[in-house]
Steps between C-alpha positions, in 0.01 A plus 500: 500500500359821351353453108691729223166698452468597920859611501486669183186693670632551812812707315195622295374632867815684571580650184169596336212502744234607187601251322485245801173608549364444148672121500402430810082602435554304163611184686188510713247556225674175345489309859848461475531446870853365500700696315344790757746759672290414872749658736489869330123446372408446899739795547313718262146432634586563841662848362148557322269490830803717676448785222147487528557534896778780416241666272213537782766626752617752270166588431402519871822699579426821253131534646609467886793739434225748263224481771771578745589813306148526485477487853817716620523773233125613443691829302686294257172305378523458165317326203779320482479329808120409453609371128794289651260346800230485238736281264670248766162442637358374205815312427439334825192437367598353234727303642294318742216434239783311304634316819249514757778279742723816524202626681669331808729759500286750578370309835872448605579760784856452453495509137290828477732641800861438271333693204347781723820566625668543156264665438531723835868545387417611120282755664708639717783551240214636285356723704881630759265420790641306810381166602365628838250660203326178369340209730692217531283241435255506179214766583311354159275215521522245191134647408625844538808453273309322246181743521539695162303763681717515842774770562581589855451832657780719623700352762410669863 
């Protein structure tokens, strides 16, 4: 049978999520183990380590689709662009000194294939060029896309 004080926060949970939070990081600086709201606490940690996932891919996704810009519009070129791949990369950055695990990510061919081809897709919306225009598989090495230096020549 559930205690008064795990209902009351599990209501807490679904009605006022700040407020949830606060009780809930109270109750573990006190040690307060068992009046704990486990089943949406392990919900909520898992949720953290799938934004900071979310965060890399989204980061990863705006420089493949700006060096493909890069790549397939050499007239359009723009500050812009260099300012966007400049940003994400360092976010990246970022990012992995924080979490060196999501690192992984980067060595998953699969993983780095499902965000190159948003990112394919975002690019050719951006730019009104056909598919037949970009290659089908990522053209970027992980060193390449994370070289703050690297931007692709003009596609042949």
């Amino acid at each position: 049978m559930k205690s008064i004080e795990l209902q009351i926060l599990q209501t807490l949970y679904e009605q006022d999520f700040y407020a949830w939070v606060e009780q809930t990081a109270e109750l573990l600086r006190l040690h307060h183990w068992d009046t704990l709201d486990l089943e949406n606490l392990i919900e909520e940690v898992v949720d953290l380590g799938k934004s900071q996932q979310r965060a890399l891919q989204s980061a990863l996704r705006l420089v493949l689709s700006h060096l493909l810009n890069w790549k397939y519009q050499p007239e359009r070129r723009s500050r812009s662009w260099e300012v966007t791949i400049t940003r994400e990369r360092l976010n990246i950055d970022e990012l992995l000194q924080e979490s060196p695990s999501l690192r992984r990510f980067l060595n998953d061919a699969e993983w780095i294939n499902t965000t190159y081809q948003r990112a394919r897709r975002e690019a050719m919306v951006e730019t009104s060029l056909s598919e037949d225009n970009f290659a089908i598989a990522c053209p970027f090495s992980v060193d390449e896309i994370l070289d703050l230096d690297f931007y692709p020549n003009a596609a042949q």
